[in-house]
C-alpha positions as CSV (number, residue, x, y, z in Angstrom):
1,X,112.7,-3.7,19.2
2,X,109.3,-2.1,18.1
3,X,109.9,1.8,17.8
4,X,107.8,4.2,20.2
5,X,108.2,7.2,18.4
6,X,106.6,8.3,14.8
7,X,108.0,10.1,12.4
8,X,106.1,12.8,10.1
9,X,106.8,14.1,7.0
10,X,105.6,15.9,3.8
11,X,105.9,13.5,1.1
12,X,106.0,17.0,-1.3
13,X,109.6,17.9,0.7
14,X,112.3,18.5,-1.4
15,X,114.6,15.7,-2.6
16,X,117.9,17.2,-1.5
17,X,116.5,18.5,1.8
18,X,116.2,14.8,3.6
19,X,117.5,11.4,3.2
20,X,114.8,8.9,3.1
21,X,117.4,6.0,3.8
22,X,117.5,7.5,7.4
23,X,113.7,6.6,8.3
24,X,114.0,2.5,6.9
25,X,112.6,0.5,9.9
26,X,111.5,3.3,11.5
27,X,107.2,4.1,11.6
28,X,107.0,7.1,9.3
29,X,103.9,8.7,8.0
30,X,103.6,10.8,5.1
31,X,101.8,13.9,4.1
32,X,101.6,13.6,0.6
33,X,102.7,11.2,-2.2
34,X,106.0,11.9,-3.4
35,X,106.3,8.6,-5.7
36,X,109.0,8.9,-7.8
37,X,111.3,9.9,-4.6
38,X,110.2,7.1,-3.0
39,X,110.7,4.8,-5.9
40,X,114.4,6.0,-6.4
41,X,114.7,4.9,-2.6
42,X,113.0,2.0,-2.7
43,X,111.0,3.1,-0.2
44,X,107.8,3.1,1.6
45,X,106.4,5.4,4.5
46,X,104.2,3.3,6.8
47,X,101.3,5.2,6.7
48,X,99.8,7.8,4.3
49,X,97.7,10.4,4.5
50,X,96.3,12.2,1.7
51,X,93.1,14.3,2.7
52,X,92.9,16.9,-0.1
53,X,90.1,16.2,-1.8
54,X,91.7,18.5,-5.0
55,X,95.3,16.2,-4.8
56,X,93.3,13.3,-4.0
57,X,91.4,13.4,-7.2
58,X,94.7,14.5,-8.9
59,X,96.7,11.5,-7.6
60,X,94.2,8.6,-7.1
61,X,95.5,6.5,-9.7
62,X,98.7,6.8,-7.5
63,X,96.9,5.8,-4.6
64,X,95.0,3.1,-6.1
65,X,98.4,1.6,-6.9
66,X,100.3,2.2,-3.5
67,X,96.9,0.2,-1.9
68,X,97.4,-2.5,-4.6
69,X,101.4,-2.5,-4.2
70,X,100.9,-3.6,-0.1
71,X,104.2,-1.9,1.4
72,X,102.1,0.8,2.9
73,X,100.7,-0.4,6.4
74,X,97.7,1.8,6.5
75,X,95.9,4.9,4.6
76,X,94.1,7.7,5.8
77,X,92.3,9.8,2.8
78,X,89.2,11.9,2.6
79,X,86.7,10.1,1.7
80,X,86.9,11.5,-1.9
81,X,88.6,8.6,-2.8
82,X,86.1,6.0,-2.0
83,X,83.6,7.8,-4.3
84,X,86.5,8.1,-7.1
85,X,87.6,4.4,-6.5
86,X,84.7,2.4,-5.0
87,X,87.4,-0.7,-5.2
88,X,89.3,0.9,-2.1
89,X,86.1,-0.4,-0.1
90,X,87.2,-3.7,0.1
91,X,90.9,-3.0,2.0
92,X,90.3,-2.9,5.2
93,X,93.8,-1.1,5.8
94,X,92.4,2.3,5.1
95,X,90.7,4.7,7.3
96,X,88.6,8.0,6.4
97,X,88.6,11.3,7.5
98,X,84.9,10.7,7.9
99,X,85.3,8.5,10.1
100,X,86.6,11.1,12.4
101,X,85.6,14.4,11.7
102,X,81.8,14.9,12.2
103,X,80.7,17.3,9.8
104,X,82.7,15.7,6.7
105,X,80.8,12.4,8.2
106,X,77.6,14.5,7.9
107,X,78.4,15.8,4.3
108,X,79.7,12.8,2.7
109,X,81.0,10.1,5.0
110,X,77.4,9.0,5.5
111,X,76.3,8.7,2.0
112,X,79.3,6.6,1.6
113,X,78.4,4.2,4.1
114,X,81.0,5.4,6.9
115,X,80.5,5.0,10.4
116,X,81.2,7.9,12.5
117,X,83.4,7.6,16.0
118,X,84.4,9.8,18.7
119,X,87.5,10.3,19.1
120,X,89.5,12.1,21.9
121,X,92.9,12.8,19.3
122,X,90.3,14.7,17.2
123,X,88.7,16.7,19.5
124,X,89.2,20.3,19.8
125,X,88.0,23.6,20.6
126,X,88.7,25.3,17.2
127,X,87.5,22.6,14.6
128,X,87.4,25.1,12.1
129,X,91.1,26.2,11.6
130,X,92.1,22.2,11.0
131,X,94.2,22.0,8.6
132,X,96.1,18.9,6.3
133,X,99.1,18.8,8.4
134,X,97.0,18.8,11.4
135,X,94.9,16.3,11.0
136,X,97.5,14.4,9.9
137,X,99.2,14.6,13.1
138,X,96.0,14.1,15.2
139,X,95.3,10.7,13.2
140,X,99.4,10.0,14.2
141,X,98.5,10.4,17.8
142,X,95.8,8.0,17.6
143,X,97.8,5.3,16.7
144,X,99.1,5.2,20.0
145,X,103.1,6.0,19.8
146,X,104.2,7.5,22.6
147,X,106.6,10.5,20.4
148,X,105.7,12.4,17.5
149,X,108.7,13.7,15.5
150,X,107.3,16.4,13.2
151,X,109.7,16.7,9.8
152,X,109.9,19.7,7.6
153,X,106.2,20.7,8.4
154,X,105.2,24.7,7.7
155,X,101.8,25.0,8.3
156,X,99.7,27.4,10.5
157,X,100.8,28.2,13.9
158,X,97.7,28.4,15.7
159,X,96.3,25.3,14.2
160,X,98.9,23.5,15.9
161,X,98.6,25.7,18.7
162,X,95.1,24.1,18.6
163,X,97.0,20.6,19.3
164,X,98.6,21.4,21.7
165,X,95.6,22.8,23.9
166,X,93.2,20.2,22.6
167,X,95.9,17.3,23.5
168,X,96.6,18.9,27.2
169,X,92.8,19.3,28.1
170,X,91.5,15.7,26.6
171,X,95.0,14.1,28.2
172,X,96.5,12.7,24.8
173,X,99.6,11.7,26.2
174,X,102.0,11.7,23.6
175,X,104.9,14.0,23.7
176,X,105.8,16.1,20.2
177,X,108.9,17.4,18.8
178,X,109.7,20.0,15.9
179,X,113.3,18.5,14.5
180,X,113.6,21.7,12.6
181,X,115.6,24.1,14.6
182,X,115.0,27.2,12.5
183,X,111.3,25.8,11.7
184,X,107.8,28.6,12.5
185,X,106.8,25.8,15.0
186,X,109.9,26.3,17.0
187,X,110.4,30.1,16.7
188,X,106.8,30.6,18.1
189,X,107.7,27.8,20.7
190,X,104.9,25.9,20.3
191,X,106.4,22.5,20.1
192,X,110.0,21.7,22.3
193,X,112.6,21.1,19.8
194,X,114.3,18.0,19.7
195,X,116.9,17.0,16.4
196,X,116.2,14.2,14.1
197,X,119.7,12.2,15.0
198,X,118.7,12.4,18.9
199,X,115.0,11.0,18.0
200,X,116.5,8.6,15.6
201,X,119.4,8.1,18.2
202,X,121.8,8.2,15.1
203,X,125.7,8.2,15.4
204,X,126.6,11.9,15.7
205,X,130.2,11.7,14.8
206,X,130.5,12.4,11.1
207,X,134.3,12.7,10.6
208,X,137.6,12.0,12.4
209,X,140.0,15.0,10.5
210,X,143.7,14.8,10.8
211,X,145.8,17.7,9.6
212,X,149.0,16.0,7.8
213,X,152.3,17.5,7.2
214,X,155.5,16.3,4.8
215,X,157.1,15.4,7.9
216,X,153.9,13.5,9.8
217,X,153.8,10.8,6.9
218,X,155.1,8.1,9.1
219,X,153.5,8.7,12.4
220,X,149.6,8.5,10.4
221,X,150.7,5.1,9.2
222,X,152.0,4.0,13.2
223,X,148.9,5.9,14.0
224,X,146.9,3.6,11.4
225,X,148.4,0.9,12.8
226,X,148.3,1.4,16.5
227,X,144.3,1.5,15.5
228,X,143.9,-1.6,14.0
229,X,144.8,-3.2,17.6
230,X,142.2,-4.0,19.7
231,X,143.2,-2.6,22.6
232,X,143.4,0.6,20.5
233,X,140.2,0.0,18.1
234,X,137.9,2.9,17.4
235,X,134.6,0.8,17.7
236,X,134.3,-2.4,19.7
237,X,131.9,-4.5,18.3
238,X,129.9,-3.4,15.3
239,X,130.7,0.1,13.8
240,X,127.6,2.5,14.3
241,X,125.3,2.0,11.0
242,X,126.1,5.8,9.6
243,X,130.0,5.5,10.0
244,X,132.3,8.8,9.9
245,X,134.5,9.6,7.4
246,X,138.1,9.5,7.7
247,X,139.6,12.8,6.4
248,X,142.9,13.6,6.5
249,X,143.6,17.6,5.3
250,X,147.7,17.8,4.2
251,X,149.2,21.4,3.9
252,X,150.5,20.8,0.1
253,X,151.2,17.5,-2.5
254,X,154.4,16.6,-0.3
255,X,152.1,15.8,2.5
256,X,149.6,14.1,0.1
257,X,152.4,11.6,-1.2
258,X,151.4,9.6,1.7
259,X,147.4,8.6,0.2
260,X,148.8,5.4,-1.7
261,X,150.4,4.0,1.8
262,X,147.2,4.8,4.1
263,X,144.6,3.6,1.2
264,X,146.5,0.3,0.8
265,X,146.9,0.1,4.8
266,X,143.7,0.7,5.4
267,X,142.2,-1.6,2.4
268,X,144.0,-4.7,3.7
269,X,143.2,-3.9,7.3
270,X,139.6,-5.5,7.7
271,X,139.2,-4.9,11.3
272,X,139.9,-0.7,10.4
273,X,138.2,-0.5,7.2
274,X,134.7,-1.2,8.5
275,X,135.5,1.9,11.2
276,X,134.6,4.4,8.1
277,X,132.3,5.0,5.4
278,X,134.9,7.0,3.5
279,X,138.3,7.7,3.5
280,X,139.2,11.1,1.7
281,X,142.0,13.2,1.1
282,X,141.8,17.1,1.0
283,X,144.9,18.5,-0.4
284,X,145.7,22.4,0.5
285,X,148.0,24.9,-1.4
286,X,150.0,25.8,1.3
287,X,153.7,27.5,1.1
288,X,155.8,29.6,2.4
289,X,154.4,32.2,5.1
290,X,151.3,30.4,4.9
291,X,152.7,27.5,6.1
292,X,154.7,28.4,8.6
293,X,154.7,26.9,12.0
294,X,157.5,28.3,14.9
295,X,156.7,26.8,18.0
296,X,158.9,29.6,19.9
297,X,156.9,33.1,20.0
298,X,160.0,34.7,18.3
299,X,161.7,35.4,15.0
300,X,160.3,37.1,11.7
301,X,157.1,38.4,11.4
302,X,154.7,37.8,9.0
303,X,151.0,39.0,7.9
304,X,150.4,35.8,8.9
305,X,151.8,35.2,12.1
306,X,154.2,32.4,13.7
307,X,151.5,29.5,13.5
308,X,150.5,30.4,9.8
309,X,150.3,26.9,8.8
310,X,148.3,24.9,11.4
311,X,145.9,27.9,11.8
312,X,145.3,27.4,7.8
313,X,145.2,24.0,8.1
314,X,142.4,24.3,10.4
315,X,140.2,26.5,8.9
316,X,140.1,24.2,5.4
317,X,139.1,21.8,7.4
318,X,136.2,23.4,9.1
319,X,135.1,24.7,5.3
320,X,135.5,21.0,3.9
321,X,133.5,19.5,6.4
322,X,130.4,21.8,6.3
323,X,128.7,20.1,3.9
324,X,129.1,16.6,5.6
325,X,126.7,15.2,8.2
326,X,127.3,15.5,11.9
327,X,130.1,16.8,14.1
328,X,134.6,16.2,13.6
329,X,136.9,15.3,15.6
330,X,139.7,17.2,14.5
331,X,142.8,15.2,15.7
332,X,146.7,15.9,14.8
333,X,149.2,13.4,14.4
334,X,150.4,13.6,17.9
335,X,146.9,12.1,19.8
336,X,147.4,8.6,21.0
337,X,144.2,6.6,21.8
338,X,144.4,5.1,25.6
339,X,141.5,3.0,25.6
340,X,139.1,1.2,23.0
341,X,136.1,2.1,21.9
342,X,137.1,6.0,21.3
343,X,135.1,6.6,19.0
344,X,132.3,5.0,20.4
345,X,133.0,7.2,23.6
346,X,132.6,9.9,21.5
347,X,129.6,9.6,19.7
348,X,128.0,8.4,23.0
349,X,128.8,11.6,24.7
350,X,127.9,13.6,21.8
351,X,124.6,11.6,22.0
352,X,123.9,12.8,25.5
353,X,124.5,16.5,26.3
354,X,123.4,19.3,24.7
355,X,125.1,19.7,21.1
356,X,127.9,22.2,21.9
357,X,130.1,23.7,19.1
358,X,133.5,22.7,20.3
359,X,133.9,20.2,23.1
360,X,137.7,19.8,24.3
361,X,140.2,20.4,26.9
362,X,141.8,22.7,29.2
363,X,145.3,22.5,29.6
364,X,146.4,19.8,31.7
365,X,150.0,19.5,30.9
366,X,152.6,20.5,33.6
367,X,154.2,23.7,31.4
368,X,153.7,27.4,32.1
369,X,151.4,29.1,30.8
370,X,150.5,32.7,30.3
371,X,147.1,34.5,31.1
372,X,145.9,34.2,27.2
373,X,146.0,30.1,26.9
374,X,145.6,29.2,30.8
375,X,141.6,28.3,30.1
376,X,141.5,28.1,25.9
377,X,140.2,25.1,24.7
378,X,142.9,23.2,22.6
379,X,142.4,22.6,19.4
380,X,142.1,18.6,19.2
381,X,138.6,18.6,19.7
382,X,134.8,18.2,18.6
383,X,133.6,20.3,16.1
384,X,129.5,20.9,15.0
385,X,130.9,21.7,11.3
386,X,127.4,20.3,10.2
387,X,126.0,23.3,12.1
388,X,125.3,26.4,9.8
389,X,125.1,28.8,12.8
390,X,128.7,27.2,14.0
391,X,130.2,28.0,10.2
392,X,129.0,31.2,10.1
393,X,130.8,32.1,13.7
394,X,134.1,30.6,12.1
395,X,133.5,33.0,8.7
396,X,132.5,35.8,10.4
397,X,134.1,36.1,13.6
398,X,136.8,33.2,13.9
399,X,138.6,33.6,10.7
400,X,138.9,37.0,10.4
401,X,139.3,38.4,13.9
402,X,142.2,35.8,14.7
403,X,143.5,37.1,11.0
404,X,143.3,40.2,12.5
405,X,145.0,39.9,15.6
406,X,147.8,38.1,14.5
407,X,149.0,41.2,13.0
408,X,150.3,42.3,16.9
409,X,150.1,38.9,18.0
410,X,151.8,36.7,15.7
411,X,152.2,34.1,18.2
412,X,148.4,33.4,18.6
413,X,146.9,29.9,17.3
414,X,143.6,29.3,16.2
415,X,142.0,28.0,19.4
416,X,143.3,30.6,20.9
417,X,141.0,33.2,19.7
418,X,137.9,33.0,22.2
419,X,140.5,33.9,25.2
420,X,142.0,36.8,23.1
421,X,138.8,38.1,22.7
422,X,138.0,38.0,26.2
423,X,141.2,39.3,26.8
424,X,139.7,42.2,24.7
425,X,136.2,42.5,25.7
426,X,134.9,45.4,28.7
427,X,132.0,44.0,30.1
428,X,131.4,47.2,31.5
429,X,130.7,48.9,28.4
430,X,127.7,46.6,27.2
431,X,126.4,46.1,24.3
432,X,128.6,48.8,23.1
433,X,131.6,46.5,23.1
434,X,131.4,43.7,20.3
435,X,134.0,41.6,21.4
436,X,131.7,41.1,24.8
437,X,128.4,41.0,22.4
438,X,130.1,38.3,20.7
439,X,131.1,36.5,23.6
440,X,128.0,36.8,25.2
441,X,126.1,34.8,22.3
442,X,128.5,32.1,21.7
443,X,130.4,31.1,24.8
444,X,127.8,28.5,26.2
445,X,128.8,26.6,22.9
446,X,132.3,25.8,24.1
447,X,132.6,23.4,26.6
448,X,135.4,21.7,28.7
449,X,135.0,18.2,28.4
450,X,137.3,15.1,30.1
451,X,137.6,13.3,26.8
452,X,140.6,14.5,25.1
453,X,143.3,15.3,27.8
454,X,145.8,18.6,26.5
455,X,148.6,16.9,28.4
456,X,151.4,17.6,25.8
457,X,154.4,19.1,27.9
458,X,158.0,20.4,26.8
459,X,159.3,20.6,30.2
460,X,157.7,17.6,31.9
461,X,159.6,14.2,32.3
462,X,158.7,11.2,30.3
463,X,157.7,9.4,34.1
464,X,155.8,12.4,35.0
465,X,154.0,11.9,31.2
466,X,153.4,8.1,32.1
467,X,152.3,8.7,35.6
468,X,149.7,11.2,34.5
469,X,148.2,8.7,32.0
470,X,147.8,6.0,34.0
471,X,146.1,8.3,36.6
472,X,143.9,9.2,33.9
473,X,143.4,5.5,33.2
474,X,142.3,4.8,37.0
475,X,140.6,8.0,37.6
476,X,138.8,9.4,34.3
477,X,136.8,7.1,32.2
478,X,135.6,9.5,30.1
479,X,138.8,9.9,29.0
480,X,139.7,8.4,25.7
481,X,142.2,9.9,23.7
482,X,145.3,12.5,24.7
483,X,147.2,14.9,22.8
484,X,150.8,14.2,23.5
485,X,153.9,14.3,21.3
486,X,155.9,12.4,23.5
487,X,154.0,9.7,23.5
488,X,152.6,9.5,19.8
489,X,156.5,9.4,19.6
490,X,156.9,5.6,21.0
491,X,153.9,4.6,19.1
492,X,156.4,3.7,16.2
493,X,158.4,1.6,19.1
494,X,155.3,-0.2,20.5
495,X,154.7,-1.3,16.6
496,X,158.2,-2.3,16.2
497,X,158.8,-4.4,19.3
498,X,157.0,-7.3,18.7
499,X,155.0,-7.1,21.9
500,X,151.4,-7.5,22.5
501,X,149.8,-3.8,21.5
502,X,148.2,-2.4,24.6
503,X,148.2,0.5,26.6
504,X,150.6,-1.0,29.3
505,X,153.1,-1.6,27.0
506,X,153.0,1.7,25.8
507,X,153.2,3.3,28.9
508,X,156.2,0.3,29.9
509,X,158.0,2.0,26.7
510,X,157.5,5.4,27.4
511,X,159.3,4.4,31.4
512,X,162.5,2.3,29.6
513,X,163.2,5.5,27.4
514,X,162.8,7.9,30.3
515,X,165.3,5.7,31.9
516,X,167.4,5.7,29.5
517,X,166.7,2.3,28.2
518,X,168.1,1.4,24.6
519,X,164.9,0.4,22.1
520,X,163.8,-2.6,22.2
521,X,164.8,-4.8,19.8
522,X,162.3,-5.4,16.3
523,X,160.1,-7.9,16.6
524,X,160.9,-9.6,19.8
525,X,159.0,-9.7,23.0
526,X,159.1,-8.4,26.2
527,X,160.0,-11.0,27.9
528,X,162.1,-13.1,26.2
529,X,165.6,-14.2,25.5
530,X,166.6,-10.6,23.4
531,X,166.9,-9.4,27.0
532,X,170.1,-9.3,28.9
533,X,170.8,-8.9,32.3
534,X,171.7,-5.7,32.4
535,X,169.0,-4.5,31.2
536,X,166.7,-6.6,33.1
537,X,168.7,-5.6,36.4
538,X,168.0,-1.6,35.1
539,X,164.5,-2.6,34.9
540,X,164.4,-3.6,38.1
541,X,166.0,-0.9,39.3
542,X,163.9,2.1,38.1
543,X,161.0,0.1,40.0
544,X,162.3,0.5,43.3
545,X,160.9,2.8,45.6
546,X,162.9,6.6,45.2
547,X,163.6,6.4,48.9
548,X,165.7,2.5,48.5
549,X,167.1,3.6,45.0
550,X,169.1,6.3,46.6
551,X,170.6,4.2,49.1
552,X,171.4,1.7,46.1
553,X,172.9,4.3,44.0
């Protein structure tokens, strides 16, 4: 499919600032000859422009070799290079900036044999503050794409002010975007801002991150393995071409101990392999009070509070991702998948709204709840870790207000900490009060989102558990994933069964234990000669309708 948009960039950008791999097959024009880059990349932009008459004379034996070498589609140099290399004459793959700027046609394009013609891209109102970068972009507009994505470009405001007016009065229609969010164009809003992964429509899901414990070791392998079924895959079909990473954070070595099992699972698991482009292992320090976790809000106190250990647990993972690409999903152990495609369903909705920092759930689970968690997002969820303005919120408000507030509130986890601080906040008081600054400035970057049920329960049944999923099933699409422990529980059962992985038999497990079914037995089917009649007539039985059952019983 031909690409509409065109991408612009200075070939003089800095080496570590952009990787070029992310612009093959895409139409890309460069500012500038960055050679050597390009050669360590193998690669090519499709157009060139080089209209410095100073670099031009600096660089034309590049230039002469980059025509010769024929990757480049088309050039577009001031005409210095013509008189420098009359050979360039001959290629008829390069255009002049005489050829479209009247008084450099009038000073040297004519004696050069140019032919001058009006153009509308060129056009403007304030000739005389053109600039490189300008020009540059008014020759990209003339090759008739229909989006301009500018990349890494600082030049004058007002000359691309200029643009903009000249382009809305002549009627260039061609829409422009800065990618830079903290670039002078978009400060001084002169161009909308758009990012480069949205233009390039890139996967947007960098990482899946699961926080491991001593005692999880077995459910990531059922976990691993419940993934590797295709009614449980991550990606249907092919994998997106910038797959995440897998990263799994463990609280100390004991958790670790489990890296040889999951490598070698994952190694001889074709069908999961090709879901990531890495699979890495971050191993924490963790002991003692650090580590604690105490699901009741009671007992010893500690500096650190009663949830210590998953609250560390998170925040190494936020610092280990900030230097990876795109956004994590930060699941623990006890999230179960309940359709394929998950993390296709997540990328896609990351793809389509407007990047949030965390995107999660409200409590949907059938517990009480008190006023400081009834509306908290819970913690399995979507993080921007790639986002420096997200990483500075967790280092300078996150970390150490909820390390404040456990002090009185030992009980408080980490995605807790937006509610406590509205909890805190007096509106009334303004600008005065920093908890409602705060709030004020980041709370459009948390958003509910249907994807991730919370549904995880300790006083719900285990029919009320599969009920709820299967509504979900029938009545919320979006929904991909849920964070249960009850149900990551029977994921071990589902793998020992023998039956067919899917999410009815999951569910159809989750009923016979509610109903005080024995296990199946390993490695036979559902249906099939391992059952007995009793057990088939207590099947039966739990089916019937409640009103019937008690007249039975």
């Amino acid at each position: 499919m031909q690409h509409t948009s065109l991408f612009i960039i200075r070939g003089d950008s800095s080496p570590d600032s952009f990787d070029l791999k992310r612009l093959a097959g895409v139409p890309t024009l460069s500012i500038g000859i960055a050679i050597d880059r390009w050669d360590v990349a193998n690669w090519r932009p499709t157009y060139l422009v080089c209209l410095d008459d100073h670099i031009v004379e600096t660089e034309i034996d590049q230039i002469v070799r980059l025509v010769r070498e024929d990757r480049i589609a088309e050039f577009f140099l001031s005409g210095r290079a013509l008189e420098l290399a009359p050979e360039l004459a001959r290629h008829t793959n390069i255009r002049y900036l005489e050829e479209f700027v009247e008084h450099r046609f009038k000073t040297l394009g004519k004696s050069l044999g140019l032919h001058f013609t009006e153009n509308l891209e060129f056009q403007s109102c304030r000739p005389e503050i053109a600039t490189a970068e300008t020009l540059a972009v008014r020759y990209g507009a003339s090759l008739e794409y229909k989006v301009i994505a500018l990349l890494s470009l600082s030049d004058s405001v007002e000359a691309f002010e200029a643009i903009r007016e000249d382009f809305q009065r002549n009627q260039v229609l061609v829409q422009i975007f800065d990618t830079g969010s903290d670039s002078t164009l978009t400060k001084a809003a002169v161009f909308p801002y758009q990012s480069l992964s949205r233009l390039l429509d890139e996967s947007l899901l960098g990482a899946v991150v699961v926080p491991v414990t001593a005692g999880e070791q077995a459910q990531v392998l059922d976990n691993l393995w419940l993934w590797s079924q295709p009614a449980f895959a991550p990606f249907l079909g092919p994998a997106p071409s910038r797959r995440p990473d897998l990263v799994l954070v463990c609280n100390n070595a004991g958790a670790a101990a489990c890296e040889p099992a999951v490598r070698k699972f994952i190694a001889e698991t074709p069908s999961l392999e090709r879901c990531f482009a890495k699979i890495r292992f971050v191993v924490l320090d963790l002991a003692g009070d650090a580590d604690l976790y105490q699901r009741e809000n009671r007992g010893r106190r500690t500096e650190h509070g009663f949830r210590a250990g998953p609250n560390n647990m998170f925040f190494a993972a936020m610092d280990a991702m900030r230097t990876h690409w795109g956004h994590s999903l930060y699941m623990e152990t006890d999230c179960v998948p309940i359709r394929p495609d998950w993390l296709g369903q997540v990328d896609r909705h990351l793809r389509g709204a407007e990047p949030p920092w965390v995107t999660g759930s409200i409590y949907r689970g059938a517990d009480a709840l008190g006023p400081r968690e009834k509306r908290h997002i819970n913690g399995n969820a979507i993080y921007a870790t790639a986002d420096p303005d997200f990483q500075h919120f967790v280092d300078s408000v996150w970390r150490p207000r909820l390390g404040e507030l456990v002090t009185d509130r030992p009980e408080l986890p980490f995605d807790c900490l937006l509610e406590a601080l509205y909890e805190l906040a007096d509106a009334r008081r303004g600008d005065a009060d920093v908890n409602w600054q705060t709030l004020r400035k980041v709370s459009h970057k948390f958003r509910y989102s249907a994807l991730i049920p919370n549904i995880t329960s300790e006083s719900g049944t285990l029919h009320m558990l599969a009920d709820q999923i299967q509504d979900l099933l029938e009545t919320s699409p979006d929904s991909c994933i849920v964070h249960t422990r009850a149900l990551a529980g029977f994921v071990a059962s589902l793998r020992s069964s023998g039956s067919t992985p899917s999410m009815p038999e999951l569910l159809a497990i989750t009923r016979e234990a509610a109903d005080g079914l024995p296990p199946r037995p390993p490695a036979s089917p559902k249906k099939g000669p391992a059952w007995s009649v009793s057990r088939v007539r207590e099947g039966l039985a739990r089916r019937l309708p409640p009103s019937i059952k008690r007249l039975v019983d």
